[in-house]
PyMOL Python script that loads the backbone (N, CA, C, O; Angstrom):
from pymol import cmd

cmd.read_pdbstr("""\
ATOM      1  N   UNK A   1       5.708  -9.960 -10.490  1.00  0.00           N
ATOM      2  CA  UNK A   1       4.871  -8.783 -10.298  1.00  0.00           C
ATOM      3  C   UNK A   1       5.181  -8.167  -8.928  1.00  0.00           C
ATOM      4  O   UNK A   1       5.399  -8.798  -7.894  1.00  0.00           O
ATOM      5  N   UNK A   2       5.168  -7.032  -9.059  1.00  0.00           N
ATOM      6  CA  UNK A   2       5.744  -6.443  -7.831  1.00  0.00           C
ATOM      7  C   UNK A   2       3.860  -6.282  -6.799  1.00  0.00           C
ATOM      8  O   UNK A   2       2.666  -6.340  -7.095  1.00  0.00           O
ATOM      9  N   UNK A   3       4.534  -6.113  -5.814  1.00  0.00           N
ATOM     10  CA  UNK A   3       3.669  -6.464  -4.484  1.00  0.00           C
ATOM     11  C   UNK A   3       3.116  -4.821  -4.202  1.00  0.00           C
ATOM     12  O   UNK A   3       4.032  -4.028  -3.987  1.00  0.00           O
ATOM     13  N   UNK A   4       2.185  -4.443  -4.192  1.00  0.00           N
ATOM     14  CA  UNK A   4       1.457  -3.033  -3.293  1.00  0.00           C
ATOM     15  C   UNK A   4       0.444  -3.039  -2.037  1.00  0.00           C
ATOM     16  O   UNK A   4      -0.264  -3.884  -1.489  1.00  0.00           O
ATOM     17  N   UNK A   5       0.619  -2.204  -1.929  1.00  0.00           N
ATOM     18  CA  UNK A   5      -0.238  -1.782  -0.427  1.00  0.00           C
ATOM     19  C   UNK A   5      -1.442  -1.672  -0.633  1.00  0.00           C
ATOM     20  O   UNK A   5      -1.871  -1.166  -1.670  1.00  0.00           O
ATOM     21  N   UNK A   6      -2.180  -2.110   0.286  1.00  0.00           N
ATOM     22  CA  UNK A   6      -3.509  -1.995  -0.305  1.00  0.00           C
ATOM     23  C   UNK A   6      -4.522  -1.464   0.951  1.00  0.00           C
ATOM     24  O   UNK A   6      -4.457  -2.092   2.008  1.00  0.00           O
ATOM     25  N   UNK A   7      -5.444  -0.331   0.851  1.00  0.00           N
ATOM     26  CA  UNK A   7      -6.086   0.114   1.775  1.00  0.00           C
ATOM     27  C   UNK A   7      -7.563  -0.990   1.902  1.00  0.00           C
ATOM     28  O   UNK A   7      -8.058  -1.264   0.809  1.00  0.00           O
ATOM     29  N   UNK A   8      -8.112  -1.477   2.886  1.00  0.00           N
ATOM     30  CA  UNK A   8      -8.977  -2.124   3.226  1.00  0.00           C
ATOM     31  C   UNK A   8      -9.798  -1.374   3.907  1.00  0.00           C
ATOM     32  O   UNK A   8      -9.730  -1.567   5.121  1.00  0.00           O
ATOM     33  N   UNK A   9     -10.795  -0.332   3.453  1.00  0.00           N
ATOM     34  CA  UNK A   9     -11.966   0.890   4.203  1.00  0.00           C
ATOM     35  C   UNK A   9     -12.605  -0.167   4.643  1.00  0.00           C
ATOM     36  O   UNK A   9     -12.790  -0.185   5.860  1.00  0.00           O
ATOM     37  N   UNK A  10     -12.954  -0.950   4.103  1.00  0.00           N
ATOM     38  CA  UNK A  10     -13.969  -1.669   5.504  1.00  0.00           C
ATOM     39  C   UNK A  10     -13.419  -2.161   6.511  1.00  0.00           C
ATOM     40  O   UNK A  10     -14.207  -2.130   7.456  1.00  0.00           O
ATOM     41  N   UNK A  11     -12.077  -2.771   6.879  1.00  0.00           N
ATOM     42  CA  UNK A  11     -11.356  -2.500   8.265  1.00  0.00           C
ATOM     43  C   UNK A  11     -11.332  -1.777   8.953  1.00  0.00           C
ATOM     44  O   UNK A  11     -11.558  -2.051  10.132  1.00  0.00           O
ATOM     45  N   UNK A  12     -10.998  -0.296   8.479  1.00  0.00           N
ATOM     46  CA  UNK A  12     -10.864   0.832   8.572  1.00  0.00           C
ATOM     47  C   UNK A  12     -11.862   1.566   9.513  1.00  0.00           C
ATOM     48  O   UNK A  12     -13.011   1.770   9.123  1.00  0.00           O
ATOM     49  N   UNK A  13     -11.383   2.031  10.937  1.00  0.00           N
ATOM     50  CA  UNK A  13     -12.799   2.470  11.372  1.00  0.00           C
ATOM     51  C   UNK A  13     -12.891   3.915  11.129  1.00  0.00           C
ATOM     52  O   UNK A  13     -13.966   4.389  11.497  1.00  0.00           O
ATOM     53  N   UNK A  14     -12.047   4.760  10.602  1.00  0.00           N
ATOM     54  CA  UNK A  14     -11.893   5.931  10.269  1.00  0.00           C
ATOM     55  C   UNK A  14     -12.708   6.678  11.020  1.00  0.00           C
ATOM     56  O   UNK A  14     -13.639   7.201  10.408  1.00  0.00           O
ATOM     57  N   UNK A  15     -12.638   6.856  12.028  1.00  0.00           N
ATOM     58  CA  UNK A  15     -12.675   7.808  13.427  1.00  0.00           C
ATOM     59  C   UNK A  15     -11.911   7.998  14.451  1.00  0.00           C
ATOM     60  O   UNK A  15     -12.189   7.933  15.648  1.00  0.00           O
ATOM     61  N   UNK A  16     -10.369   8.374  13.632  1.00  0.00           N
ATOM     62  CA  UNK A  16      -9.422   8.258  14.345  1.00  0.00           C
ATOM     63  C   UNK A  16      -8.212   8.885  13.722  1.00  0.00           C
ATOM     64  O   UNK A  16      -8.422   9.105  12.530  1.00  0.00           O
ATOM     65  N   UNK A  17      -6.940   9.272  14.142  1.00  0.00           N
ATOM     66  CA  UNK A  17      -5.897   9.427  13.253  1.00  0.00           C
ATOM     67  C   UNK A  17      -4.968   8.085  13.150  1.00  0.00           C
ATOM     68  O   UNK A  17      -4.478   7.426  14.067  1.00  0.00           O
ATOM     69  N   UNK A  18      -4.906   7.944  12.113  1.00  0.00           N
ATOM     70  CA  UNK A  18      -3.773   6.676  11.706  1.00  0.00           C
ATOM     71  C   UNK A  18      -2.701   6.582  12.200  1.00  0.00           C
ATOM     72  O   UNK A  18      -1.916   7.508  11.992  1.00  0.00           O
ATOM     73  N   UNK A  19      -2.287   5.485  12.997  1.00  0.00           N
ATOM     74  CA  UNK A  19      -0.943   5.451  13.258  1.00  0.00           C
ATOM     75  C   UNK A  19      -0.606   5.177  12.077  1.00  0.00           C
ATOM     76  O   UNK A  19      -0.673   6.217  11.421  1.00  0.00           O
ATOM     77  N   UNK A  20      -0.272   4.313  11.446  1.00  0.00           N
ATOM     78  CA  UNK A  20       0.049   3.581  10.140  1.00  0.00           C
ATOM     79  C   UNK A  20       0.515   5.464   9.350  1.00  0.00           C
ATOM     80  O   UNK A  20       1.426   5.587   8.532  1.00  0.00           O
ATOM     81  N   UNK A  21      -0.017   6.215   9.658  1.00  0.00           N
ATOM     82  CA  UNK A  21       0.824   7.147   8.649  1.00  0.00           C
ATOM     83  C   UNK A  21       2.005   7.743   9.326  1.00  0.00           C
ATOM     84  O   UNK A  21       3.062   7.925   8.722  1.00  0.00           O
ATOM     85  N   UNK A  22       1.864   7.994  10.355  1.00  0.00           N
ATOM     86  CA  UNK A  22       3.316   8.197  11.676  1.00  0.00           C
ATOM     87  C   UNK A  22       4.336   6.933  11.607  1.00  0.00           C
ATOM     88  O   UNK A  22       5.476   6.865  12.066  1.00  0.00           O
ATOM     89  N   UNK A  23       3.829   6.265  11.126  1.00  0.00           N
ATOM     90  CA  UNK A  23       4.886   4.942  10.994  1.00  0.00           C
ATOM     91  C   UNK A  23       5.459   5.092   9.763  1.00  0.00           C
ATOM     92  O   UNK A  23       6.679   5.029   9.911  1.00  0.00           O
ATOM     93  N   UNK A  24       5.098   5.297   8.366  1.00  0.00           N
ATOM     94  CA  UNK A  24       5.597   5.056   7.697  1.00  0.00           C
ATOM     95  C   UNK A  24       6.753   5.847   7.583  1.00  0.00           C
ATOM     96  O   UNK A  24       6.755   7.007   7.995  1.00  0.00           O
ATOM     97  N   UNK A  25       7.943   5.216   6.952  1.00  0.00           N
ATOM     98  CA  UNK A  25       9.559   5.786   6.374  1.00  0.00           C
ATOM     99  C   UNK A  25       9.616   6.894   5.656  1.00  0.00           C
ATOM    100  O   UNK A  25      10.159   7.974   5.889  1.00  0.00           O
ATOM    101  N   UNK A  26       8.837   6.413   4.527  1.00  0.00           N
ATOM    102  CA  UNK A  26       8.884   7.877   3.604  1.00  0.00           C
ATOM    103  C   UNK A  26       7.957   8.620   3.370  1.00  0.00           C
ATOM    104  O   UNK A  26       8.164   9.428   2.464  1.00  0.00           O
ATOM    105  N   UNK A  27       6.829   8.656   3.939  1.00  0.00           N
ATOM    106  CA  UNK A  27       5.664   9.911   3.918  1.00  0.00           C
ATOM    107  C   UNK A  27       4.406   9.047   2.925  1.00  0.00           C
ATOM    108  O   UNK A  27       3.355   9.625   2.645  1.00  0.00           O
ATOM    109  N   UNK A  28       4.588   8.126   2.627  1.00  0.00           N
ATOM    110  CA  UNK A  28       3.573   7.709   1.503  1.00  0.00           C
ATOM    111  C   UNK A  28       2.640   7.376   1.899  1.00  0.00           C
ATOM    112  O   UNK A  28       2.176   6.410   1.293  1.00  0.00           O
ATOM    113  N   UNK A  29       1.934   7.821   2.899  1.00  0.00           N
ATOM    114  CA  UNK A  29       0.181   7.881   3.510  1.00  0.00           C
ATOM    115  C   UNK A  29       0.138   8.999   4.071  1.00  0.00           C
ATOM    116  O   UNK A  29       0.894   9.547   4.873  1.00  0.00           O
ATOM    117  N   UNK A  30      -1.175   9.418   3.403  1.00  0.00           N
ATOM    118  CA  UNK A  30      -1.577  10.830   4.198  1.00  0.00           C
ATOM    119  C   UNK A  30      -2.785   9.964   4.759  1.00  0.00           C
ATOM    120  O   UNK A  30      -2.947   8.747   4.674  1.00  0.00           O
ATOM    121  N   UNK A  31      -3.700  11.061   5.440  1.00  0.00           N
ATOM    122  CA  UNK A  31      -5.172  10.903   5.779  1.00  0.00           C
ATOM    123  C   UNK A  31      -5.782  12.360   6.231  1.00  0.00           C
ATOM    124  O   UNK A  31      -5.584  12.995   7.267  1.00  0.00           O
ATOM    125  N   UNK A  32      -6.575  12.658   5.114  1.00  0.00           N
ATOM    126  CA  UNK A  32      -7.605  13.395   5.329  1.00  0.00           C
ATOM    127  C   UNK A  32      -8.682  13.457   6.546  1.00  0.00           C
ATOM    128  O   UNK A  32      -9.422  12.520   6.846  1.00  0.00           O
ATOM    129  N   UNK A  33      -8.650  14.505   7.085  1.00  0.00           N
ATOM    130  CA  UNK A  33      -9.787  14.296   8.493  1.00  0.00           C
ATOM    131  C   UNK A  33      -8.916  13.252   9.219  1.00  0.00           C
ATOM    132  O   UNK A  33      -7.721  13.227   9.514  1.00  0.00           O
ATOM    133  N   UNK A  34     -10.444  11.983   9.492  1.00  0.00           N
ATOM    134  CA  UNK A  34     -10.201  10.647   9.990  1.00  0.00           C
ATOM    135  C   UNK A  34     -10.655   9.977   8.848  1.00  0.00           C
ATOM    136  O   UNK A  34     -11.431   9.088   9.197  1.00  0.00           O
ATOM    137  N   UNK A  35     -10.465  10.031   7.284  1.00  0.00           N
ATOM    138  CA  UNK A  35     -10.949   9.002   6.932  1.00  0.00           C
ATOM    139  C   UNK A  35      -9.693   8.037   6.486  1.00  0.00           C
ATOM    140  O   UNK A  35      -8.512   8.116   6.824  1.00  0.00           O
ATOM    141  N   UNK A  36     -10.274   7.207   5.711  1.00  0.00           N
ATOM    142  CA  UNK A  36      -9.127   5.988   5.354  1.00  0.00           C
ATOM    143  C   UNK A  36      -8.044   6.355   4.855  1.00  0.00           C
ATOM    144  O   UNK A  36      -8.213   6.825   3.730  1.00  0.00           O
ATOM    145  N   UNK A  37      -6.914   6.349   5.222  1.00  0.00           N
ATOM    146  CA  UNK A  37      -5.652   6.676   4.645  1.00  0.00           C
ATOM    147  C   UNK A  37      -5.340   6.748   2.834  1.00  0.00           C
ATOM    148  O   UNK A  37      -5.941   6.059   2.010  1.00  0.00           O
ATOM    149  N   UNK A  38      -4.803   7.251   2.679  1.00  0.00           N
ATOM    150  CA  UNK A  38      -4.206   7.174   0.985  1.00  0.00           C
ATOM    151  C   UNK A  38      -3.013   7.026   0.806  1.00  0.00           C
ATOM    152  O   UNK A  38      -2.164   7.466   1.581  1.00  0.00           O
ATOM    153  N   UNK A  39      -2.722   6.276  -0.417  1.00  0.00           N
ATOM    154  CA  UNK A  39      -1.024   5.654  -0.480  1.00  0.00           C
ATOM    155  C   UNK A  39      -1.014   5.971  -1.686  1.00  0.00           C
ATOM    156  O   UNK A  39      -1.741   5.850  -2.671  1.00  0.00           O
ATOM    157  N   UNK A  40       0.364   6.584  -1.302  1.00  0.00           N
ATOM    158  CA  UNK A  40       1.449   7.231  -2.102  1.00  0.00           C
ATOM    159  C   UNK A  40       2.367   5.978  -3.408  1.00  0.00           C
ATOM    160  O   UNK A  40       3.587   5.948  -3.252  1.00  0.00           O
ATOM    161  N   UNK A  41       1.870   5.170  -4.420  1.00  0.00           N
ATOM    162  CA  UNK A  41       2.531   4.025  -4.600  1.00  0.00           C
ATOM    163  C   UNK A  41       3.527   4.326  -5.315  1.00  0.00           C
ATOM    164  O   UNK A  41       4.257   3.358  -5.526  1.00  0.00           O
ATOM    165  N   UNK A  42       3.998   5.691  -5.975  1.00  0.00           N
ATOM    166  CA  UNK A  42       5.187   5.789  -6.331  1.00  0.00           C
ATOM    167  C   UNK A  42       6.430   5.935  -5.125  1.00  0.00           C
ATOM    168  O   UNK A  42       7.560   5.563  -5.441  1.00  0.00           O
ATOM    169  N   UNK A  43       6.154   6.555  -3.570  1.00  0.00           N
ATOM    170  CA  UNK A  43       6.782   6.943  -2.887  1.00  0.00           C
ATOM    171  C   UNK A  43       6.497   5.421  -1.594  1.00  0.00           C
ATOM    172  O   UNK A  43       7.179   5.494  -0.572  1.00  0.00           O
ATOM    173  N   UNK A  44       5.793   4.514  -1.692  1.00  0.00           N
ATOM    174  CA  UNK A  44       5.710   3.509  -1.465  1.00  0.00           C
ATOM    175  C   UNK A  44       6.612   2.826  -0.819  1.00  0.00           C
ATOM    176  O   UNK A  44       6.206   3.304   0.240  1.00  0.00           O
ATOM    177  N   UNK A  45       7.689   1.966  -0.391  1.00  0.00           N
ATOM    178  CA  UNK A  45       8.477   1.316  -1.034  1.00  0.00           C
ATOM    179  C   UNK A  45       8.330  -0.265   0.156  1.00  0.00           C
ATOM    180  O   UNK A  45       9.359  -0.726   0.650  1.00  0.00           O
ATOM    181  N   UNK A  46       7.003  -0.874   0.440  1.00  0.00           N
ATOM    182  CA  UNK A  46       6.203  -1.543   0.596  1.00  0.00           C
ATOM    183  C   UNK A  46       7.279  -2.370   1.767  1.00  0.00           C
ATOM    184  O   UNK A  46       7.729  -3.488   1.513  1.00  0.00           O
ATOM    185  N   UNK A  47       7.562  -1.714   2.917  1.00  0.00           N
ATOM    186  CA  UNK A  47       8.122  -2.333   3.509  1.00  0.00           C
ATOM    187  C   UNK A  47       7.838  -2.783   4.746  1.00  0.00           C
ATOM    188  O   UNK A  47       8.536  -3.156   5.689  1.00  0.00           O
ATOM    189  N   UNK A  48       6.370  -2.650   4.513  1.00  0.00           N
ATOM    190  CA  UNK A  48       5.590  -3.386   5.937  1.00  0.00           C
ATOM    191  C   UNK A  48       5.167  -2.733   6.990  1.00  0.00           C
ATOM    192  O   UNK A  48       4.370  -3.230   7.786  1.00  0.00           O
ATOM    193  N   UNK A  49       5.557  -1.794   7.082  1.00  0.00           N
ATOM    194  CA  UNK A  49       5.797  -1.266   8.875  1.00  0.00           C
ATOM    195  C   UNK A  49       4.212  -0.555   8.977  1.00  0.00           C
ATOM    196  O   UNK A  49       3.720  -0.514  10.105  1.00  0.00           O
ATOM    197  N   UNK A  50       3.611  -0.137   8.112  1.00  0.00           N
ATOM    198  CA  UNK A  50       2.564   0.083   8.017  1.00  0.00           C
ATOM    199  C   UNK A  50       1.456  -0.626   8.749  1.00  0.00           C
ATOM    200  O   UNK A  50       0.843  -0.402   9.793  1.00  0.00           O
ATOM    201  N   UNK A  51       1.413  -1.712   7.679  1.00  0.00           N
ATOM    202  CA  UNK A  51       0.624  -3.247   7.936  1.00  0.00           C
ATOM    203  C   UNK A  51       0.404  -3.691   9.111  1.00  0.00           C
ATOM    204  O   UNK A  51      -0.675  -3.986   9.625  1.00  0.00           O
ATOM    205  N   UNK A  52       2.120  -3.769   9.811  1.00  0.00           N
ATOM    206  CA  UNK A  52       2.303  -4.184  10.920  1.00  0.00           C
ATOM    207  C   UNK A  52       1.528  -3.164  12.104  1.00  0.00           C
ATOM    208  O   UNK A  52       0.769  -3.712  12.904  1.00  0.00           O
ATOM    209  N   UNK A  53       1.640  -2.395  12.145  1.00  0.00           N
ATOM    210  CA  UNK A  53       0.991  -1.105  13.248  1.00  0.00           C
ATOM    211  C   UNK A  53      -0.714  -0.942  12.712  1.00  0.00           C
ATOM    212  O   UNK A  53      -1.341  -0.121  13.382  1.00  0.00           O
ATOM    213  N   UNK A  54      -1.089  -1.267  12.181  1.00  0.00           N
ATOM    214  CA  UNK A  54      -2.518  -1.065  11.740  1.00  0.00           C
ATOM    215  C   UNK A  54      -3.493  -1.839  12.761  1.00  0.00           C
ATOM    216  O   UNK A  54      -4.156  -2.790  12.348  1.00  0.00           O
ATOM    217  N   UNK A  55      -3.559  -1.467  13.942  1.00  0.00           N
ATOM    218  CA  UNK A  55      -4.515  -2.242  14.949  1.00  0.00           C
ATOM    219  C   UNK A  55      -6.034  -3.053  14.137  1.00  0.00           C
ATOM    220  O   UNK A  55      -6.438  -4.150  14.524  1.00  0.00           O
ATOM    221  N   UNK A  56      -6.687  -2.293  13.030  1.00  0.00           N
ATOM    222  CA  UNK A  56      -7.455  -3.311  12.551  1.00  0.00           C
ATOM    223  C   UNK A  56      -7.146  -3.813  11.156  1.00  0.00           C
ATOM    224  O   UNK A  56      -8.072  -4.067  10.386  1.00  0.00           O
ATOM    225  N   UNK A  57      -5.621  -3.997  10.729  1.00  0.00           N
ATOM    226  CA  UNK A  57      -5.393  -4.896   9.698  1.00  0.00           C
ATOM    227  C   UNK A  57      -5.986  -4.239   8.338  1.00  0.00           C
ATOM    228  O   UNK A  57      -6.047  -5.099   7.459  1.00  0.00           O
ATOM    229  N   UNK A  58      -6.361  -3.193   7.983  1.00  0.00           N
ATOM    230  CA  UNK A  58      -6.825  -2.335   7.335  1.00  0.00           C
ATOM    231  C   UNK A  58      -6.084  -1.968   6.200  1.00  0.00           C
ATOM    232  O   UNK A  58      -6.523  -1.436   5.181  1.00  0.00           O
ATOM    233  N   UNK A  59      -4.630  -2.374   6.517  1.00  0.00           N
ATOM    234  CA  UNK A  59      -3.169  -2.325   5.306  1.00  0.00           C
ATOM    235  C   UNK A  59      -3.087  -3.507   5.116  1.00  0.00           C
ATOM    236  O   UNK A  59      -3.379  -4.293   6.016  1.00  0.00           O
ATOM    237  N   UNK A  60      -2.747  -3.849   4.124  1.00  0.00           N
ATOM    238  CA  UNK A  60      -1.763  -4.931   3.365  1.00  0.00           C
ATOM    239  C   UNK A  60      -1.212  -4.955   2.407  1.00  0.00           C
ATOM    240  O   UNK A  60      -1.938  -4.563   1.494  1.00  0.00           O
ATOM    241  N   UNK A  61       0.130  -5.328   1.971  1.00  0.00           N
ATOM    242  CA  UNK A  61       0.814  -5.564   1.223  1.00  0.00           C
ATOM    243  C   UNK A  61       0.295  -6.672   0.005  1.00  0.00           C
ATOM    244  O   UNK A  61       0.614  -7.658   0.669  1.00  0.00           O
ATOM    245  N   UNK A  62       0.004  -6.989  -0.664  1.00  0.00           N
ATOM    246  CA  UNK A  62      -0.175  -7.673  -1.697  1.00  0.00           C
ATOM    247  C   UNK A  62       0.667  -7.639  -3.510  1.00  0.00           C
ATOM    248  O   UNK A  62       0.304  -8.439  -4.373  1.00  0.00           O
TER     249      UNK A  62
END
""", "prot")
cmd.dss("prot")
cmd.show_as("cartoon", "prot")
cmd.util.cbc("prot")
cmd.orient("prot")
């Protein structure tokens, strides 16, 4: 089974702009306002860098 990203809003302090979407490779997170990011899972291609930059752990790969 293939592995996806997964947004965690209750990590999420969404009063802020996301790094996690400036990080990603191919554009597959936006964020509205400041709230919790949205993923793109066709444009996806789950390679971490997200996860990794997310100061409250709010991404994960699964």
């Amino acid at each position: 089974m293939d592995k996806i990203l997964i947004v965690i809003k209750e990590n999420c302090p969404q009063n802020h702009p996301c790094p996690a979407v400036q990080a990603c490779p191919v554009g597959a997170l936006t964020q509205n306002l400041y709230n919790a990011p949205d993923v793109d899972h066709d444009r996806c291609i789950r390679c971490g860098k997200c996860a990794k930059i997310c100061p409250k752990k709010a991404l994960s790969i699964d």
